[in-house]
N, C-alpha and C positions, 0 to 999 in steps of 0.2 A: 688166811687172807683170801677174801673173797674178789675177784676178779672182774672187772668193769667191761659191761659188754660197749661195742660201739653203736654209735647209732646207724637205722637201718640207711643207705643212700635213696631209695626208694620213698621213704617218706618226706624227704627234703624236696620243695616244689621248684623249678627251676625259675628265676626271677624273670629272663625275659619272655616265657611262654606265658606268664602272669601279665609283662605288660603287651602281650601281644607283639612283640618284637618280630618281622620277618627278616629282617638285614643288620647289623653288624656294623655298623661304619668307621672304617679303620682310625677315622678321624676323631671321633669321641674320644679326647684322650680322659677324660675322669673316669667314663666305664671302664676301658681295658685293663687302666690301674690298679684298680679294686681285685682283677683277678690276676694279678703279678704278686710273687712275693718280694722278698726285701732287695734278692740276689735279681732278678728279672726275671724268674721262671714262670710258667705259664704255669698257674693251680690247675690241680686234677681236679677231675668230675666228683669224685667221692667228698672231695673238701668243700668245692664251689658249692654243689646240687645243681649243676646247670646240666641240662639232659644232652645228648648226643648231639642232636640234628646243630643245638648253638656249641657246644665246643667245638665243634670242627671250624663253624664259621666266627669262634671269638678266637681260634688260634689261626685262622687266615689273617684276619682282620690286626692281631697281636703281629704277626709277623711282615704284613704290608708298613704299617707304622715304625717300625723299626726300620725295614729297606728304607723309608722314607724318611727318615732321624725323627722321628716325632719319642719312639720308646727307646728304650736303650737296650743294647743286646744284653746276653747271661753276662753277669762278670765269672 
């Protein structure tokens, strides 16, 4: 049984550096749900492709919206 490699994260382009995105708006609630899963966990970078500089600021932004009731916490 031959073994399935994963793919590389590095070839995955990260969507908001594509649209130009500089900020994050906690208030966008269709984007930040896209990177929630089913439980309300914030997707990793490896799953997403979303590069460094926006995960810090899509899990700011995931985390203001919650203090603010917009997301819901983990169950």
């Amino acid at each position: 049984m031959k073994k399935e490699r994963r793919t590389d994260p590095r070839s995955k382009k990260c969507p908001f550096c594509d649209k130009g995105v500089k900020y994050i708006d906690w208030k966008d609630y269709p984007t930040l749900k896209t990177y929630t899963d089913y439980f309300g966990n914030i997707m990793k970078r490896y799953y997403s492709g979303v590069c460094l500089k926006h995960q810090k600021m899509l899990k700011n932004s995931i985390e203001r919206s919650r203090f603010m009731g917009m997301l819901a916490y983990r169950k």
